[in-house]
C-alpha positions, 0 to 999 in steps of 0.5 A: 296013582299020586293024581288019583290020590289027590282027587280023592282029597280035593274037598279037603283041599279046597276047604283049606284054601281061600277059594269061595267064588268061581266065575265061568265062561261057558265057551264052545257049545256050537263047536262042540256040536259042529265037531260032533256033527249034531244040531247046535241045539244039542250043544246047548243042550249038553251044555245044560248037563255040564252046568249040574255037574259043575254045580255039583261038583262046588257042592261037593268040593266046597266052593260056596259061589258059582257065576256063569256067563250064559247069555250076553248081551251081545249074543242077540245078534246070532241067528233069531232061531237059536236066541229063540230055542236058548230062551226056550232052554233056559224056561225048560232047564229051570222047570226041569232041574228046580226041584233038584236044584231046590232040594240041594240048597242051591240059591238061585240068582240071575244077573243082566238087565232081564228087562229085555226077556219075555214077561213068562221068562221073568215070573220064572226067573223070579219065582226060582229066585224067591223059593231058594232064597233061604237056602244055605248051598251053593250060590247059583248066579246065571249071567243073561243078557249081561255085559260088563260095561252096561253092568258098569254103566248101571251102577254109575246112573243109579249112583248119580240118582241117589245124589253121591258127591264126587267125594263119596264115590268110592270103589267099594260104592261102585261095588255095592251096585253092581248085580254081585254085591252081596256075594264075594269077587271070583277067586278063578275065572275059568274060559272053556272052549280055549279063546283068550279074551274076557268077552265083556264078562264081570270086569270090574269083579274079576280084577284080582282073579286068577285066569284059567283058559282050557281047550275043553268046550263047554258041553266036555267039562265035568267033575274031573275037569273041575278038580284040574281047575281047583288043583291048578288054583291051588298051586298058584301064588296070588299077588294082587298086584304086589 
């Protein structure tokens, strides 16, 4: 009775605690389809499911910044069938579910080197990202075709370009041309699908963040496992290195 008491407060809680930012590792779509004896597709597919619910669930607990890993630029090396049917999901899931996102105030961003996607994948990314702009909910940011140390590897070149002097490059620059630098660093990086390893993921943003490894696959995590992730954030002591 107390657990169901204190969810029932949870956005009161959360609203007095310094979590802005969290950053997901959406881990285990195949498993859970291979365990349930579906299609990996359908994985995926409920996968799509457990992100509303996610993004729902910040909106109603409070939580102004949410980033997912959704595609890495690794994950090109899996099998050409489903690369293709994930990018075909991520055109479907953004025709489908924008005027939902759109009417809940939901900005939208995507972050990665998206050059490598078709041009059609492009408009619709970027059309998303133009129409929610000026909204003042949730800030959406999807991962694709992103890995860390390319992000890193980025922001270096384009710091070299501009002509920075060796004096002048500081953390805060680094920051400053990275995919995330108008929004906060993570708060909480959650990994579902229970494997401990940050797999090339937000490195250098994640540096302070506290860590939440849940057995859970992707396609299971709902509101409830949401409210268990915050409940746990809250309970935890951050040091920064002090």
């Amino acid at each position: 009775m107390t657990k169901l008491l204190v969810k029932e407060n949870i956005a009161d809680i959360v609203k007095n605690t310094n979590l802005q930012h969290i950053a997901i590792i959406m881990d285990g779509n195949r498993r859970w389809a291979k365990e349930n004896s579906l299609p990996t597709a359908m994985g995926h597919k409920k996968g799509v499911d457990s992100l509303k619910a996610t993004v729902q669930s910040c909106h109603k607990f409070g939580v102004k910044y949410l980033t997912v890993y959704a595609f890495s630029t690794e994950n090109w090396n899996r099998d050409k069938a489903e690369v293709d049917y994930l990018m075909e999901l991520f055109a479907l899931t953004i025709k489908n579910e924008f005027k939902e996102l759109h009417e809940s105030n939901v900005i939208l961003n995507f972050i990665g080197d998206l050059s490598r996607l078709t041009p059609k994948l492009q408009k619709i990314f970027a059309d998303s990202v133009e129409k929610t702009k000026n909204n003042n909910g949730v800030h959406l940011q999807i991962a694709i075709n992103y890995g860390a140390r390319d992000e890193v590897v980025n922001a270096v070149k384009k710091i070299v370009a501009k002509g920075y002097t060796e004096s002048e490059i500081t953390e805060e620059l680094i920051s400053k041309e990275l995919y995330t630098s108008n929004i906060p660093d993570p708060d909480l990086l959650i990994r579902t699908g229970g494997e401990m390893r940050i797999s090339n993921y937000l490195l250098w943003q994640i540096a302070y963040a506290e860590l939440l490894i849940t057995p859970q696959f992707w396609p299971e995590f709902d509101e409830n496992s949401m409210s268990d992730a915050i409940l746990e954030f809250n309970n935890r002591q951050r040091r920064y290195g002090a």
